[in-house]
N, C-alpha and C positions, 0 to 999 in steps of 0.2 A: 504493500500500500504506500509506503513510504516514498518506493522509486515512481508510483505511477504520480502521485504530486511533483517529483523533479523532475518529471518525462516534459519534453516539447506539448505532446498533445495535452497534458494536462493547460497547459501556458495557454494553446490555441482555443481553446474550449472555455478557458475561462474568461481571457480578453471576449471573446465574440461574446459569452454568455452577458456579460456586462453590458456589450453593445442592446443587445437582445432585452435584456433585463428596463435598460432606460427606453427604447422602444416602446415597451408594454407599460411603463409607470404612464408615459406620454400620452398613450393612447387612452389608458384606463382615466387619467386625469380629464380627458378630452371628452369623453364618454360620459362620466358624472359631472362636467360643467355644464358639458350640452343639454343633459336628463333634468340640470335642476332651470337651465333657463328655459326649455319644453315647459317644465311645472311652472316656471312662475307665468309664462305667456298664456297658457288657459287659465292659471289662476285671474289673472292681469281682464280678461275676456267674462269668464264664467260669475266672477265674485263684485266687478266694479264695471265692465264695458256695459251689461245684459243689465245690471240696476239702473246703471245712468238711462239709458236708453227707455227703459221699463218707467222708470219716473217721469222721464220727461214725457213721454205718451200721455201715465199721468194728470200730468200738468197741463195738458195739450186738452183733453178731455176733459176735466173740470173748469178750464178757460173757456169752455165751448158751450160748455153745461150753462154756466151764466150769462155768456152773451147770447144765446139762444132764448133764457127766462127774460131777458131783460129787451130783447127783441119782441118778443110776444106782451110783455107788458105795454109797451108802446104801439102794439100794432090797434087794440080796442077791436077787433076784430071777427068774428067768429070763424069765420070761410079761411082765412087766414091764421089764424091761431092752429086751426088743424093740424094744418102741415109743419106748422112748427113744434108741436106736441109731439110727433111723431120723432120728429128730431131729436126733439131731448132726451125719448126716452132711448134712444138707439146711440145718444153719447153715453148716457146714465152706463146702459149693460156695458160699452166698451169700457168706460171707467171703471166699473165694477171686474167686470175681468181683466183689464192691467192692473190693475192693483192687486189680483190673484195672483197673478205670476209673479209680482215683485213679493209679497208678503204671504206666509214668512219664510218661504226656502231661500231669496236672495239677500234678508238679513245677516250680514257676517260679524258683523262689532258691536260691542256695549253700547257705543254712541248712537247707532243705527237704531239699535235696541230703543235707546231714549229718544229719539225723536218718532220712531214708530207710536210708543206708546203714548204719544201728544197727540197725533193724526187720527188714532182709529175713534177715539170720540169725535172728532171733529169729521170725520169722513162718516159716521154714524148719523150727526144731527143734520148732517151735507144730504146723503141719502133723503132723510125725513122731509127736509124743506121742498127738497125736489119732489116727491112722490104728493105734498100738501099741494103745493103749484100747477102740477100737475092736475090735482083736483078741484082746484079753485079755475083754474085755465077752462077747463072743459065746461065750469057752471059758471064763468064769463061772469065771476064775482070778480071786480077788480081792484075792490076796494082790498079784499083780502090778498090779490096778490103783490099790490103795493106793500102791505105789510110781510107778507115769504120775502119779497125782493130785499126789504129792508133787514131782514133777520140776516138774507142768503149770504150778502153781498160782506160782509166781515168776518163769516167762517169760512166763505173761499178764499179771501184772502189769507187769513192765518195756514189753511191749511197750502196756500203755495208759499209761504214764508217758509215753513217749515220743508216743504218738496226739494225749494232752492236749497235750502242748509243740507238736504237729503244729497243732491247731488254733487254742492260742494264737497261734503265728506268723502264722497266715492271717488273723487278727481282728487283730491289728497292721496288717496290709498293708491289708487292707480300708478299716481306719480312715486310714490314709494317702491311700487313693484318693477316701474319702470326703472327708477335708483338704482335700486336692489338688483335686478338685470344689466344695467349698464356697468356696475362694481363684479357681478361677477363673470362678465364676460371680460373684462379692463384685465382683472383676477388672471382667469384662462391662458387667455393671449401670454401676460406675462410670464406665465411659469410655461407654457409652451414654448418660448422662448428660452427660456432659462436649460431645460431642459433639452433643447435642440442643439443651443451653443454648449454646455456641456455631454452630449453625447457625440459633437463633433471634438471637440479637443478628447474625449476619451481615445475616441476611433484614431486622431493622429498618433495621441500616446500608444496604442496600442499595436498599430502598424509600428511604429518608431520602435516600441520594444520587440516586436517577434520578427522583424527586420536584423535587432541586431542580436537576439534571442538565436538565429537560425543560421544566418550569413557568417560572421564570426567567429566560429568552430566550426561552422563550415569550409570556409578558406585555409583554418590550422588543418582542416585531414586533408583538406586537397594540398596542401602544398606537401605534406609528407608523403601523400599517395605518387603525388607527381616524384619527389625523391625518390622512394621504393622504385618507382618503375625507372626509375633514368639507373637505378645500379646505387644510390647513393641511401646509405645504411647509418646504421650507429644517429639517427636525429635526434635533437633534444625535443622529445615527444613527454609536452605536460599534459596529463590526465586530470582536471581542475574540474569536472564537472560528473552529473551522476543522470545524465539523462541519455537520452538517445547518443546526442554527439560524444557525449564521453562514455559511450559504448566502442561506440565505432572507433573513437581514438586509443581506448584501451586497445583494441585489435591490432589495429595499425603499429603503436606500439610493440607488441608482442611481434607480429610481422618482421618489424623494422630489426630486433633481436636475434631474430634466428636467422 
C-alpha cells in the first residue's frame, strides 16, 4: 500500500481527482444557486405578483361598484336604472370572487394578516349597502338611496385605503425577493469565479508537477539506458525515489553492474 501512494499513478489520479473534485463542488454550487433562485422567482410570482394583481382587480371592482351606484343615483330613472342594476350586480359577484382568490390562500405575513382583518368588516357592511341599493334602486325610492350612497361612499373608501397599503406591502416583499435574488445570484457568479480561477491555477500546478513528477527521472534512465547501450558501464546511477521510475532505475542500475 505504501508503494502504491509513491507510485506515478497514485500522483496522476490524485492531481486529476482534484481537478475532478473542484469541477463537481462548481457544478453542485451552481445547481443549489440556480434551485434557490427557481424558488425565490415562483415564490416572487405565487406569494406577491398573483396578490398584487388579485387586489388591484379588487380595487378595480369596488371602484366600479360605486360609480355605477352613484350613476344610477343620478340617473332618477326607471328604464335606465335597469341596466345599470344589472351592472352592479355582475361587478358585486366579480368582486366577490377576486376577493376569493386573494383571501385567505394569498395571505402570507402578519401585516397582511392585519390589514385583512380591517377589510372583511368593511367588505361585509360594503356587501350590505350594495345589496340595500340594490333594493331601494329597483322601488325607485331615492330618497333612501341618497342615504346607501351616503353610508356607501366612506366604507369604499376606507376599504381602498387599506387595498392600496395591501399592495404596497406586496411590492415591498417582492422587492425583497427580488434583493434576495439579485445577492444570490451576485453570491453564485462570485464563487463560480473563485472556483474557476482556482481550479485553473490547480490544473497549471498540476500539469507543472506531473510534468516534472514524470520527465525528470525520466531523462536520468534514459540517459543511463542510452550509456548501457553505447558500451559505457560503471554510471553513477542514484536510486532517490520509490515509484515506478525508481523501479526502473533500480534495474538499470543493477544492468549497468553486471
Amino acid at each position: 500500500m505504501d508503494n502504491f501512494f509513491r507510485s506515478i499513478k497514485f500522483k496522476i489520479v490524485l492531481t486529476f481527482g482534484l481537478c475532478v473534485a473542484l469541477l463537481i463542488a462548481n457544478g453542485i454550487f451552481a445547481i443549489m444557486g440556480l434551485s434557490e433562485l427557481s424558488k425565490d422567482m415562483r415564490g416572487l410570482y405565487t406569494e406577491n405578483t398573483k396578490p398584487i394583481s388579485n387586489l388591484g382587480n379588487v380595487r378595480f371592482d369596488q371602484a366600479s361598484i360605486r360609480f355605477l351606484v352613484i350613476q344610477a343615483q343620478h340617473l332618477r330613472k326607471p328604464e335606465a336604472i335597469n341596466s345599470v342594476r344589472g351592472q352592479i350586480r355582475q361587478a358585486l359577484d366579480d368582486l366577490n370572487k377576486t376577493w376569493g382568490l386573494y383571501y385567505p390562500n394569498e395571505v402570507g405575513s402578519a401585516d397582511e394578516e392585519a390589514l385583512v382583518a380591517q377589510l372583511l368588516p368593511l367588505f361585509k357592511e360594503f356587501n350590505t349597502l350594495i345589496v340595500e341599493a340594490l333594493k331601494v334602486l329597483e322601488e325607485n325610492d331615492f330618497d333612501q338611496v341618497d342615504r346607501v350612497v351616503s353610508k356607501l361612499m366612506p366604507v369604499g373608501e376606507s376599504i381602498d385605503k387599506l387595498l392600496t397599503a395591501d399592495v404596497n406591502l406586496n411590492l415591498d416583499l417582492a422587492q425583497g425577493v427580488a434583493d434576495k435574488g439579485e445577492s444570490t445570484a451576485a453570491a453564485l457568479i462570485g464563487t463560480a469565479i473563485i472556483l474557476a480561477v482556482l481550479g485553473s491555477l490547480i490544473g497549471i500546478a498540476a500539469i507543472i508537477y506531473l510534468v516534472r513528477a514524470i520527465t525528470r527521472p525520466l531523462g536520468k534512465a534514459l540517459n543511463v539506458a542510452n550509456n548501457i547501450a553505447e558500451g559505457k558501464l560503471e554510471n553513477a546511477v542514484v536510486v532517490d525515489r520509490k515509484d515506478e521510475f525508481g523501479q526502473l532505475l533500480g534495474s538499470l542500475k543493477r544492468m549497468d553492474t553486471q
